[in-house]
N, CA, C and O atoms as a GROMACS GRO file, in nm:
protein
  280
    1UNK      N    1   0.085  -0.118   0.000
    1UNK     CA    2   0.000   0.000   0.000
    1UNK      C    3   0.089   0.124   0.000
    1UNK      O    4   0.172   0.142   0.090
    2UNK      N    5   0.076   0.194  -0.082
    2UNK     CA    6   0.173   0.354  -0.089
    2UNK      C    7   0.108   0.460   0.013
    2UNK      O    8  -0.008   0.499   0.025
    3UNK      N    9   0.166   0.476   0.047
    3UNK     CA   10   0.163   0.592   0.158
    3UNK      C   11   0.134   0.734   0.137
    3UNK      O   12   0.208   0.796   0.062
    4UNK      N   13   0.040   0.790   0.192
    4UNK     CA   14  -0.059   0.896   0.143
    4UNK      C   15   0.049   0.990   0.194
    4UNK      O   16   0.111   0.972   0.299
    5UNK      N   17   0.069   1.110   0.095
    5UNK     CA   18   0.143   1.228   0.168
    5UNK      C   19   0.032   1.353   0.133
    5UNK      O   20  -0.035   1.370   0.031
    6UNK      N   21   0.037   1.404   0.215
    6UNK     CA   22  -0.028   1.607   0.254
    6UNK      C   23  -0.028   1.687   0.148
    6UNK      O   24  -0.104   1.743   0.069
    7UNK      N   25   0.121   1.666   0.183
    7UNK     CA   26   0.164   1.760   0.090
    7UNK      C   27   0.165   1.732  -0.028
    7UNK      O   28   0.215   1.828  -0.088
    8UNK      N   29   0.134   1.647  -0.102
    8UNK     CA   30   0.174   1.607  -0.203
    8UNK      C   31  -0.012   1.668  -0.280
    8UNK      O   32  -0.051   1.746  -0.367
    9UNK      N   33  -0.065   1.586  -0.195
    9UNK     CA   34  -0.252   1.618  -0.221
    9UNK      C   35  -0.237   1.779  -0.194
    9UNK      O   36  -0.312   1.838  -0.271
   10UNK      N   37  -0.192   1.836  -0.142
   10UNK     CA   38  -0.220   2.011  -0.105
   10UNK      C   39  -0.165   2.075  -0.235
   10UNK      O   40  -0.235   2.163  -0.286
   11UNK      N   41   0.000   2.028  -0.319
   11UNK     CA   42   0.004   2.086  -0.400
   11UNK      C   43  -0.024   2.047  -0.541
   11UNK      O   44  -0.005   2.123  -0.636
   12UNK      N   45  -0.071   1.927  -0.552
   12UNK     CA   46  -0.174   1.925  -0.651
   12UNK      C   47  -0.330   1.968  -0.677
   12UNK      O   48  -0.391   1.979  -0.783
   13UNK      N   49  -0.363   1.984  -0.574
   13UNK     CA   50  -0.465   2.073  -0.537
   13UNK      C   51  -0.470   2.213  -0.601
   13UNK      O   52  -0.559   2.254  -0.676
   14UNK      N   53  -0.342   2.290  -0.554
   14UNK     CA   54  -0.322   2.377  -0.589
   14UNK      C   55  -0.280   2.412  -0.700
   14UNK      O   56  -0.286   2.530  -0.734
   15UNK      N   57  -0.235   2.328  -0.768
   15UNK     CA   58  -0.233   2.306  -0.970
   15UNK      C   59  -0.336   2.337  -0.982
   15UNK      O   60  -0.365   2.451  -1.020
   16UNK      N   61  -0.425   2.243  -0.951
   16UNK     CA   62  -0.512   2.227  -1.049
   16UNK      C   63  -0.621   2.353  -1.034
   16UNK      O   64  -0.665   2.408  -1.135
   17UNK      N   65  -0.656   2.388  -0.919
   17UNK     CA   66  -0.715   2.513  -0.876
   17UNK      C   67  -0.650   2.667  -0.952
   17UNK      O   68  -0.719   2.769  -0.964
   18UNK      N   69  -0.570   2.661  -0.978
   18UNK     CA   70  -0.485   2.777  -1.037
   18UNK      C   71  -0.433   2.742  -1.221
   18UNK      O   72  -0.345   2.792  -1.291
   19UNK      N   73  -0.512   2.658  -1.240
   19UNK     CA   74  -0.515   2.601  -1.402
   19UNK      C   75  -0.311   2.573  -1.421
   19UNK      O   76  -0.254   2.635  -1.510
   20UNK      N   77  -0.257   2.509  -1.359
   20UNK     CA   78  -0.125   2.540  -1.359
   20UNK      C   79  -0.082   2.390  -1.336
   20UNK      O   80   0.033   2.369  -1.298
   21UNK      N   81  -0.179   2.272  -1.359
   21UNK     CA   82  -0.179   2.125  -1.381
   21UNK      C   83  -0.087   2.102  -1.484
   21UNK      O   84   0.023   2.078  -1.434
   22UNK      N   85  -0.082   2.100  -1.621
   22UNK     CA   86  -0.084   2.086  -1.719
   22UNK      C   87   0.112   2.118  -1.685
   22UNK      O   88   0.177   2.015  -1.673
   23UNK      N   89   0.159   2.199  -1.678
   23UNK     CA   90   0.251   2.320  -1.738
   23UNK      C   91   0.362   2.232  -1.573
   23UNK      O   92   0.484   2.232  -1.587
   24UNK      N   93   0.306   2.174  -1.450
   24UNK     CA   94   0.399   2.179  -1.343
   24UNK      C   95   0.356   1.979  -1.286
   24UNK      O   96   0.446   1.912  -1.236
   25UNK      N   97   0.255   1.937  -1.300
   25UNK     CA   98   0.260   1.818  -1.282
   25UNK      C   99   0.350   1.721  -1.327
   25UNK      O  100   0.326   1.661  -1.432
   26UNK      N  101   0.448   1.699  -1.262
   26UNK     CA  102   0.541   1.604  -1.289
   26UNK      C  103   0.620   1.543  -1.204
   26UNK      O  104   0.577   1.544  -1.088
   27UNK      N  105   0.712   1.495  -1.218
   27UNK     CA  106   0.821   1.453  -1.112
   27UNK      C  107   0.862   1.527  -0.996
   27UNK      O  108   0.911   1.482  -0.893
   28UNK      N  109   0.833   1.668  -1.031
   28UNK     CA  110   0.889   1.807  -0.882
   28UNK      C  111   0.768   1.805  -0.807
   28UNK      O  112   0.771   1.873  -0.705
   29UNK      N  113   0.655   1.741  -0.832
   29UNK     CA  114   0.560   1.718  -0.735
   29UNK      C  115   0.577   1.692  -0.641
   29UNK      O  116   0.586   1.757  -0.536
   30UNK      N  117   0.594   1.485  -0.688
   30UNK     CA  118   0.658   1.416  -0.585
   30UNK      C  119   0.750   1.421  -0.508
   30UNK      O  120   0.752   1.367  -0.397
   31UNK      N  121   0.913   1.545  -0.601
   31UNK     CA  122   1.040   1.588  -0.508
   31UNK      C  123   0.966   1.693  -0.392
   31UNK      O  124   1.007   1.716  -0.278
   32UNK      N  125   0.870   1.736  -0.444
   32UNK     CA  126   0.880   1.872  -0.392
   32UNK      C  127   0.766   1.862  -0.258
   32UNK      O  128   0.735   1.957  -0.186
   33UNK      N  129   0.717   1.730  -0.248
   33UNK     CA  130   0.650   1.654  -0.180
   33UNK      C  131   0.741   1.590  -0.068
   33UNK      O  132   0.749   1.620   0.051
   34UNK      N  133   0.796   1.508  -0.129
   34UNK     CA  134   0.874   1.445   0.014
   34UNK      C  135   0.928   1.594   0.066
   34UNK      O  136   0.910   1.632   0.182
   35UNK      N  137   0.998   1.672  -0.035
   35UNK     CA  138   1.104   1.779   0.054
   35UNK      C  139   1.003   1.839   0.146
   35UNK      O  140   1.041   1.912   0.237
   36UNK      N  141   0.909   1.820   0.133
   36UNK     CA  142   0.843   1.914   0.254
   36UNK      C  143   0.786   1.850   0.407
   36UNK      O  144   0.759   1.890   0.520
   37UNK      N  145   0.786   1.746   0.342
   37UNK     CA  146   0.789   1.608   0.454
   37UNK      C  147   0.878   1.603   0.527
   37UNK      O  148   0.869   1.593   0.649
   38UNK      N  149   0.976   1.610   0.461
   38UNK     CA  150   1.110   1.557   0.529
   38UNK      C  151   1.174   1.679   0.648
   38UNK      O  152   1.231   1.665   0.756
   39UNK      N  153   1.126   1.828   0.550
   39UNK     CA  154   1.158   1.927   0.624
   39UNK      C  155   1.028   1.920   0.786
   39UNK      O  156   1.065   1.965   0.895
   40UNK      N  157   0.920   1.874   0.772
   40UNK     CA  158   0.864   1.907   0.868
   40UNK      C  159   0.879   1.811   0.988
   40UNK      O  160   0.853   1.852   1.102
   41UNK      N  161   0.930   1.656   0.960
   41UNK     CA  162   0.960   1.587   1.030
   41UNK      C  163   1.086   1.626   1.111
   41UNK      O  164   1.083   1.625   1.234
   42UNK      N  165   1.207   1.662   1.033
   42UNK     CA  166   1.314   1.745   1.089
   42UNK      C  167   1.296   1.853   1.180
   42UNK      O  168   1.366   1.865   1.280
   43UNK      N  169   1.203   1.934   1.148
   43UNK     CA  170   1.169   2.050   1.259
   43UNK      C  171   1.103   1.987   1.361
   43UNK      O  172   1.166   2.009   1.464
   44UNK      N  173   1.012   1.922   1.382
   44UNK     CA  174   0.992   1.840   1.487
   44UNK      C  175   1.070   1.753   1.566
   44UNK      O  176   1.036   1.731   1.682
   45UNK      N  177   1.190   1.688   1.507
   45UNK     CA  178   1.280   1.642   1.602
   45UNK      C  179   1.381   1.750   1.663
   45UNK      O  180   1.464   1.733   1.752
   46UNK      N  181   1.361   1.829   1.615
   46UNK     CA  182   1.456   1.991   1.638
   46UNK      C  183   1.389   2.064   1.761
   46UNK      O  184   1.455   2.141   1.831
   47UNK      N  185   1.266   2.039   1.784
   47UNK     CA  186   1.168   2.076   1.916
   47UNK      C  187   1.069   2.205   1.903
   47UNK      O  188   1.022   2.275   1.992
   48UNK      N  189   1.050   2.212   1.731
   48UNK     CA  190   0.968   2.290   1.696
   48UNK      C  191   0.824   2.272   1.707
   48UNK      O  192   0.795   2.152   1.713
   49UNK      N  193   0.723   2.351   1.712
   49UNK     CA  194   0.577   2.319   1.755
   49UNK      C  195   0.537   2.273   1.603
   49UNK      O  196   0.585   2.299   1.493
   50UNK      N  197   0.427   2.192   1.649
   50UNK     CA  198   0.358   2.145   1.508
   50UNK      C  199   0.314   2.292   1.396
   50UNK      O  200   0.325   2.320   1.277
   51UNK      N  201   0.273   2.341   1.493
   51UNK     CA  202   0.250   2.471   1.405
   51UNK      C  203   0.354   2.532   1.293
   51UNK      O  204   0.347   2.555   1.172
   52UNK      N  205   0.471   2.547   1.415
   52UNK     CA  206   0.573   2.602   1.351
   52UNK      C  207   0.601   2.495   1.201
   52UNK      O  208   0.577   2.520   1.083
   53UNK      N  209   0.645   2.401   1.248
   53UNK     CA  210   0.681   2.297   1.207
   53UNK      C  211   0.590   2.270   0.993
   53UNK      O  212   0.625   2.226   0.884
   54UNK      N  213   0.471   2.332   1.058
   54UNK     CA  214   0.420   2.265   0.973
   54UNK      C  215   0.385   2.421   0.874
   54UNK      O  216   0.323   2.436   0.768
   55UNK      N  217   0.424   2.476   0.923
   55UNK     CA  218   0.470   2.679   0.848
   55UNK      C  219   0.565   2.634   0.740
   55UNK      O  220   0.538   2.618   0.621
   56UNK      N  221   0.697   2.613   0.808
   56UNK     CA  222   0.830   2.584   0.762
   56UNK      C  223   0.845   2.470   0.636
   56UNK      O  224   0.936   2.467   0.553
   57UNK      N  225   0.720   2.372   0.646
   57UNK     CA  226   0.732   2.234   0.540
   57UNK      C  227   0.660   2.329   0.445
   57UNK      O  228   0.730   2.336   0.344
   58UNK      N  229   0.550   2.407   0.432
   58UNK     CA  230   0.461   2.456   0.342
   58UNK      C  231   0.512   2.587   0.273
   58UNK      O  232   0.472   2.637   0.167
   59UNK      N  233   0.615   2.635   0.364
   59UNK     CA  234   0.711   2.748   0.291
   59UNK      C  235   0.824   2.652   0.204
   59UNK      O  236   0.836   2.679   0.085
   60UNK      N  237   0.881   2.573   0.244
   60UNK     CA  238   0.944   2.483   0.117
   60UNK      C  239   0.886   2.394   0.030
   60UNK      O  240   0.948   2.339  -0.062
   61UNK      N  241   0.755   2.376   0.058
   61UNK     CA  242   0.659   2.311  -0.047
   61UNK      C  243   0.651   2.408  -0.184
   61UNK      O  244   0.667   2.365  -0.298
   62UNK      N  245   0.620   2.563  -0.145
   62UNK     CA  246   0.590   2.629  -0.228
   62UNK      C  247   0.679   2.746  -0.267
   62UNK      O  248   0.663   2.838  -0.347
   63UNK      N  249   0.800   2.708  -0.166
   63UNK     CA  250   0.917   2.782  -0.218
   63UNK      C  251   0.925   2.825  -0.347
   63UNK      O  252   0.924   2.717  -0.406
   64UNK      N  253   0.932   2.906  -0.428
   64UNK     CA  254   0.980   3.006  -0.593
   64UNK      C  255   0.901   2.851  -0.713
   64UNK      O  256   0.936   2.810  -0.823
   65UNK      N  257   0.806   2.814  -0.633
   65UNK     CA  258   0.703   2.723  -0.723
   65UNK      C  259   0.609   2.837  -0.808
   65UNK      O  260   0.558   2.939  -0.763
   66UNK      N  261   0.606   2.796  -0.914
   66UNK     CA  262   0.491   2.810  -1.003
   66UNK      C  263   0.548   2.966  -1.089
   66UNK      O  264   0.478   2.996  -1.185
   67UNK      N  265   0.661   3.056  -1.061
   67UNK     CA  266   0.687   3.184  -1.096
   67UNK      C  267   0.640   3.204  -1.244
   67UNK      O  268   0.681   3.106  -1.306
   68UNK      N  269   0.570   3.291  -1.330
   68UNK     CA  270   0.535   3.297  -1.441
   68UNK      C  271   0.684   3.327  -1.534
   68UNK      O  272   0.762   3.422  -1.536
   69UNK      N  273   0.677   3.196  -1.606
   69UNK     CA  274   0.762   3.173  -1.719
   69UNK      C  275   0.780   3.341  -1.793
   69UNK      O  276   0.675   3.396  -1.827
   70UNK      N  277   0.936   3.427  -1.819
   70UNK     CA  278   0.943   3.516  -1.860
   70UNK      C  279   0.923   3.505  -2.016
   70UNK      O  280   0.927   3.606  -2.086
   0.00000   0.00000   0.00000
């Protein structure tokens, strides 16, 4: 059974809500998925509050994502 990630459903969500599916669905999903996982699990062993914790994964989820192509 594969293992459901958040983040992964939050920023495809947010593709597709912002018509921006098409142009960013791909492989940096899934990178850009764990990386935010990984960052929020890390802040939590670091002794950060879930809150915090879970600020910090969603600011590198959506870190310089989606910038309109010049």
């Amino acid at each position: 059974m594969k293992e459901m990630n958040y983040y992964k459903l939050y920023l495809e969500k947010f593709l597709l809500d912002n018509d921006l599916a098409k142009r960013y669905m791909d492989n940096s999903v899934e990178a850009r998925a764990k990386q935010a996982s990984e960052c929020y699990e890390q802040m939590r062993r670091n002794g950060f509050t879930v809150e915090q914790a879970q600020e910090l994964a969603m600011s590198e989820l959506m870190q310089e994502t989606f910038l309109p192509e010049a």
